[in-house]
N, C-alpha and C positions, 0 to 999 in steps of 0.2 A: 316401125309403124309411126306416123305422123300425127300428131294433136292436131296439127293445122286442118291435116285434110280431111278432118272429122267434123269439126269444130263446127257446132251450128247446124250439123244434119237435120233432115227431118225424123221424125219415131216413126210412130204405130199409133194408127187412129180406128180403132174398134167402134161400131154406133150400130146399135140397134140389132143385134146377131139373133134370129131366132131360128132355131133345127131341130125339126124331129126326127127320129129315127123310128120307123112303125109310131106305136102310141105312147113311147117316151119322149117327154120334151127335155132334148139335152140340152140345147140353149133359148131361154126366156128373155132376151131384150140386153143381151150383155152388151156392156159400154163401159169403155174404159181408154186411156192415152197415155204411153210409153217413149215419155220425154228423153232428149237428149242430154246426156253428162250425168245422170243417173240407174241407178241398178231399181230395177221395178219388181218387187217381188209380186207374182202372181199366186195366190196362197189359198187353201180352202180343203175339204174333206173328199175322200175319194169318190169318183161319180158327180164332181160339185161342176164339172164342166172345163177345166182348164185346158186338158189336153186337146177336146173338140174344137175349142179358141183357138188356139195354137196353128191345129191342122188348116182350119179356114182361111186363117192369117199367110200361110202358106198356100193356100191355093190345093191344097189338098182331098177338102172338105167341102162342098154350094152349101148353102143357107137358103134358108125359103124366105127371109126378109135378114135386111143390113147390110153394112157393108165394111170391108177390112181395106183397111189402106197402109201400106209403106212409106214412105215419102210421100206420100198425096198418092200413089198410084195402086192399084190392085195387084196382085205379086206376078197374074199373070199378064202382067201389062209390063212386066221388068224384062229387061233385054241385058244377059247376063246376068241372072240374080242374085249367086254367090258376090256380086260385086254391089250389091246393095243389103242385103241380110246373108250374114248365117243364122247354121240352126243346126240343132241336135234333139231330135228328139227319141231317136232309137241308135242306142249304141250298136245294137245285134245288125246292123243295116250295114254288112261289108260282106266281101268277098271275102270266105275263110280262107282261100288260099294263097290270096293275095300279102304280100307282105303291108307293114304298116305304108311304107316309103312308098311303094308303088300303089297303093290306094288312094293315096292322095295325088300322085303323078297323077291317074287316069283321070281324077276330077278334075284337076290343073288343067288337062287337055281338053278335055267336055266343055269348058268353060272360056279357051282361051286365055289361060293366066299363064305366066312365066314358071318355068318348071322351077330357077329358082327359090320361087318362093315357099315351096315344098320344104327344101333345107329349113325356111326361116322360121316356118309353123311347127315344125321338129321339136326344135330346141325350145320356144316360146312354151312349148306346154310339157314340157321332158322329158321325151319319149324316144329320144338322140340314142339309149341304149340298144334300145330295143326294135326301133325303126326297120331292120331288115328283116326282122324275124313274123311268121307267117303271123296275120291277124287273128286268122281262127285258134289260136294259141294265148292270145292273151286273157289277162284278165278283165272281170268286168270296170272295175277302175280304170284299165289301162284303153280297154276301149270307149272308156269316157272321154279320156285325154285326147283320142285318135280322132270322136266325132267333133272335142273341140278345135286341134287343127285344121278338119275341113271346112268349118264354121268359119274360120278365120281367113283360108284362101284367099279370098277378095279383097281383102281389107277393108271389110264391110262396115257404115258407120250403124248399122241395126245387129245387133245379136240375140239369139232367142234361144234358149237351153230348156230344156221339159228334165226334170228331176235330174241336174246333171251330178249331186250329190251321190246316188245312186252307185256303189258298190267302192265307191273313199275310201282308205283307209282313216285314219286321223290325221295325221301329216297330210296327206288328199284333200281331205275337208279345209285345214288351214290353208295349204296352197287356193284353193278353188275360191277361198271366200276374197282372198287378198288380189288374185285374179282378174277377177268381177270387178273389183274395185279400182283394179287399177285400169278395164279398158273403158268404164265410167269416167274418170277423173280422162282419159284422152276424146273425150267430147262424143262419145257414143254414146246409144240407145240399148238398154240390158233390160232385157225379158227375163225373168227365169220365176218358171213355177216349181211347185213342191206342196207337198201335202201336209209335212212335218216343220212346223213353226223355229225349231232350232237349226236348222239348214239356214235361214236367212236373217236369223237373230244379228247378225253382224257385218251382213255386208247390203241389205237394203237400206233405200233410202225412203222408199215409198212402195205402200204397202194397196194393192186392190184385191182384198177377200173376197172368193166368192162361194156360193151357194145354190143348189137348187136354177144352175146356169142362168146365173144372174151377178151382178157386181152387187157387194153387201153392203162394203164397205171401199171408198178410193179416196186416201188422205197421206200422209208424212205420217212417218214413224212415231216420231214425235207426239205429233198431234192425236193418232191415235192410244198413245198409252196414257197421256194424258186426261183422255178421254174416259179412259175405262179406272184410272187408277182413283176419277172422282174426288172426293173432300174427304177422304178415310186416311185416321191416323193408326197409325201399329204402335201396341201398348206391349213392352216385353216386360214379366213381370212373374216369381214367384209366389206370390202373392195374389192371384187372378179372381179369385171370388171376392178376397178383400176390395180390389181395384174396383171390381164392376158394380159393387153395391153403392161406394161412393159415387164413381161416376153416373148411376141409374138415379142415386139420388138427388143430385145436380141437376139432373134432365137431362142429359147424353143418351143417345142413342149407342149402346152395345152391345157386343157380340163376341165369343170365345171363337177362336178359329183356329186354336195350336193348344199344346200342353203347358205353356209358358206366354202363350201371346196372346192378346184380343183387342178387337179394331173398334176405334171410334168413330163414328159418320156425326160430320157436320160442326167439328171446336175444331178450334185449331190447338197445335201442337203446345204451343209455351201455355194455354189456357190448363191442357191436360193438366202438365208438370206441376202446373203452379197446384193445383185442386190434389194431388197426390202427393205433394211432400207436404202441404197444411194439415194431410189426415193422414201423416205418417206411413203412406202406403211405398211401401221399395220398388224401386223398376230398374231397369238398366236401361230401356230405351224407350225414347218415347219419339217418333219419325214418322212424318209424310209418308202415307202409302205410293208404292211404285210398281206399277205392275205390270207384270212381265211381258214380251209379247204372245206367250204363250199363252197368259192369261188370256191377254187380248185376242186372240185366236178362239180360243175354246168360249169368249163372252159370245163374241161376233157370229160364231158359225154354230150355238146350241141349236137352233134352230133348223138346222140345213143339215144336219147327219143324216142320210140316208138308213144306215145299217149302223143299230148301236147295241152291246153286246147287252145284256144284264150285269147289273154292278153284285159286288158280294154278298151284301145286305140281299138280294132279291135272289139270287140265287140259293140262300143258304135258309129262304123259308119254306 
């Protein structure tokens, strides 16, 4: 595959998506843009909308208002469209008796692509073993790997995965994540949703959480952990009743959050240290809060859980 002939594609221009299905509103206004040379995670709780996105994006799904665009175009406006997006979003979506090798053959031909390239989408996702053997036989990892070959046919500069995490082993999951990263870094457009916040902890670059089929949150990784990780220092410490009385009476805002730890809002770090060895309080660390993006998941989307179980406490009264 060529960097060059990626280089500078168009994305994905999502604006204004509303759809209901009867008297559920699965999409409320979603917007969002799935830049070139980066992995875009699409992240949010289950029912929050992703996959309805997804489907529209493909031309799958009408909308009663918005519009989904490809390159500037609507997907059914694409002539040859494996040659401008893949996408995977049902691995179960083959002929079971078809082998892996010939399932791709017959897309290859639907589409107009050189059977070659069959061979080259093989090996790219590593399924070279098993290639001949019937698809309704494999596993569900392996027909993740089989829907990302198809995906890739065209040499498409847009890709779009719907939970391609989904049935990894570990080794799967590493492979998948370095993957993603690597048809980013060749100047493509990466879609890929998921529900569970540790599937993209390491290979997005940019993050659009949604809710309640609507975008919550569309910013840098980055910038959103930064966001949520706020002005809170983590106080580790044997000592935590001692600590928090000195710090309380300083005027620090604190809080016990572990059996050894409690967070400071609003000092900074060397203020903490200094105030805890003048009143002989022991700690072992005193650090900048950083917070996960799980955290950052579970802050952003409390609100947007459809179906949330009862916690222990509430069940055990």
């Amino acid at each position: 595959m060529s960097s060059l002939r990626t280089a500078g594609a168009p994305g994905i221009v999502v604006a204004g998506l509303r759809k209901r299905y009867g008297t559920a509103l699965a999409l409320d206004g979603m917007s969002f843009t799935v830049r070139p040379g980066v992995v875009t995670g699409l992240v949010g709780p289950n029912g929050a909308g992703k996959s309805t996105t997804m489907r529209v994006i493909l031309g799958l799904d009408a909308v009663d208002e918005g519009t989904a665009l490809i390159g500037g175009k609507p997907y059914r406006g694409l002539r040859h469209p494996l040659k401008h997006v893949g996408s995977l979003l049902d691995a179960a979506a083959l002929h079971a008796g078809r082998s892996g090798r010939d399932h791709l053959l017959w897309l290859a031909h639907s589409q107009g692509l050189d059977a070659r390239r069959v061979e080259q989408v093989i090996e790219q996702v590593g399924l070279t073993p098993a290639a001949r053997r019937k698809a309704g036989g494999y596993s569900l990892g392996m027909r993740q790997r089989l829907g990302i070959a198809a995906a890739l046919l065209g040499d498409p500069p847009i890709i779009m995965l719907d939970e391609p995490f989904n049935g990894m082993d570990p080794d799967g999951i590493v492979w998948m994540r370095g993957f993603l990263r690597s048809l980013a870094a060749q100047g493509r457009a990466v879609l890929v949703s998921s529900h569970l916040m540790s599937e993209v902890q390491d290979t997005a670059d940019h993050l659009v959480v949604v809710g309640r089929g609507k975008a919550i949150a569309d910013a840098g990784v980055a910038d959103l952990i930064a966001a949520v990780s706020g002005d809170r220092v983590t106080v580790r410490t044997a000592a935590g009743a001692h600590a928090m009385r000195v710090l309380v009476r300083a005027g620090a805002t604190v809080a016990a959050t572990g059996r050894d730890t409690i967070t400071v809002s609003g000092w900074p770090a060397d203020r903490i240290a200094t105030l805890l060895s003048q009143n002989a309080v022991p700690f072992s660390e005193v650090s900048a809060h950083r917070a996960s993006l799980e955290d950052v998941y579970l802050e952003l989307t409390r609100e947007a859980v459809e179906f949330r179980a009862a916690t222990h406490t509430e069940v055990s009264r």
